[in-house]
N, C-alpha and C positions, 0 to 999 in steps of 0.2 A: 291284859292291861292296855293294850293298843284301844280298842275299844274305847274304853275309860278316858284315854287322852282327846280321841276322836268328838266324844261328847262333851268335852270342857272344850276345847276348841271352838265346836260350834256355840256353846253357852258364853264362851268370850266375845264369838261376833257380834249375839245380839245386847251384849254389851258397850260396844264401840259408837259413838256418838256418829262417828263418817257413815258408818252401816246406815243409819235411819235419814242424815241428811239427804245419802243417795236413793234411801226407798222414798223418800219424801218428795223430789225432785222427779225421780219416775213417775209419779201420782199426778203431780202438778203437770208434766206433761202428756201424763193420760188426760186430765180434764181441762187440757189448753184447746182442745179440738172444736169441745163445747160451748167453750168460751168464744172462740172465733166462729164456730155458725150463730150462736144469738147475735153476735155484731151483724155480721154480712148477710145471710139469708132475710129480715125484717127491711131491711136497708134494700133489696134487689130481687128481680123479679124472674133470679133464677132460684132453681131446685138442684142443689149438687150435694153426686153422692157422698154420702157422709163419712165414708174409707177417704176420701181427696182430702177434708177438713184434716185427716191425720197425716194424710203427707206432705202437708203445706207445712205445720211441728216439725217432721222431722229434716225439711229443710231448712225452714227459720232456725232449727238447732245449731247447723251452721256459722248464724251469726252468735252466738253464745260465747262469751269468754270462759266459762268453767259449766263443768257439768254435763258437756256438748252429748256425750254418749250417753248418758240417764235421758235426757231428754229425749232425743230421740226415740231411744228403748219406750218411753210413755207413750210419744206419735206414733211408732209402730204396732203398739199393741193396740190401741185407741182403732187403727186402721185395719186389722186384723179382726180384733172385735165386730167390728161394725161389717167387716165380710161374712164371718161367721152367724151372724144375725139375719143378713141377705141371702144367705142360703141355706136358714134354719139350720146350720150345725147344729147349732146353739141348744136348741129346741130337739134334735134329736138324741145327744148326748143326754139330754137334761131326761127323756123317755125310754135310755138304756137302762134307768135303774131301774125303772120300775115295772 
């Protein structure tokens, strides 16, 4: 029966309203990164790497009155991501399956 509860528990999370606010908020801070290199990189006549656009998120998360750790959590993965890409993790994971 443990089981049983196990699986309605998790079917309550993805029930809860807070649950989706906070994946929604993770999202919006994965694609905050984005949003600030189209401002500044068109605007400046540097090239910077695109893991900094996600750590620049996860310290503006700082100033945040709610939410401060989902956001962040978005900057970092945004930042991660974008490492992963620069050193074909990405790409090599992606040719373990096959």
């Amino acid at each position: 029966m443990a089981a049983t509860s196990d699986a309605m528990d998790a079917l309550d999370e993805l029930a809860d309203p807070e649950f989706w606010s906070q994946a929604g908020v993770v999202f919006g801070g994965f694609m905050a990164p984005t949003v600030v290199r189209n401002l500044v990189e068109p605007n400046t006549t540097y090239d910077i790497p695109d893991e900094l656009y996600g750590g620049a998120v996860v310290v503006g998360a700082q100033y945040s009155p709610a939410y401060k750790r989902e956001i962040m959590l978005g900057g970092g993965l945004y930042a991660v991501d974008k490492a992963a890409e620069r050193w074909n993790i990405k790409q090599h994971i992606s040719e373990a399956g096959n």
